[in-house]
C-alpha angles and dihedrals in degrees: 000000000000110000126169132202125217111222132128080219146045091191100072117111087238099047107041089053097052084051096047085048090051099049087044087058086051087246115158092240130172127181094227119200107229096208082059093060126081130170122225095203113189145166084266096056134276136312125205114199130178117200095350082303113124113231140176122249111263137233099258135349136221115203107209094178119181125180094270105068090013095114089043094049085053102050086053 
């Protein structure tokens, strides 16, 4: 299972311990800058990238949203 997480950092208390939960559980799991995500939408479907790099949706996301990016998390 491919989970992200959304969080500007992977520093944080919070999200550093979901992550660590989620590694321990052998879950394919990556702490995702949201101001690094953008969406193509086109008449052919949808495209995610993170930092101009092409990727595929995950499994599940958590959104890990401060009040720096928290406009922009919302927005995605």
């Amino acid at each position: 299972m491919k989970i992200w997480i959304l969080s500007s950092s992977s520093q944080t208390d919070s999200t550093f311990l979901l992550a660590k939960a989620a590694k321990k559980c052998r879950l394919n799991c990556q702490v995702i800058d949201p101001s690094h995500l953008h969406f193509e939408i086109s008449q052919k479907g949808h495209t995610l990238y993170n930092r101009n790099k092409k990727v595929a949706l995950p499994d599940l996301v958590l959104p890990r949203f401060g009040w720096k990016t928290l406009t922009y998390g919302l927005r995605l």
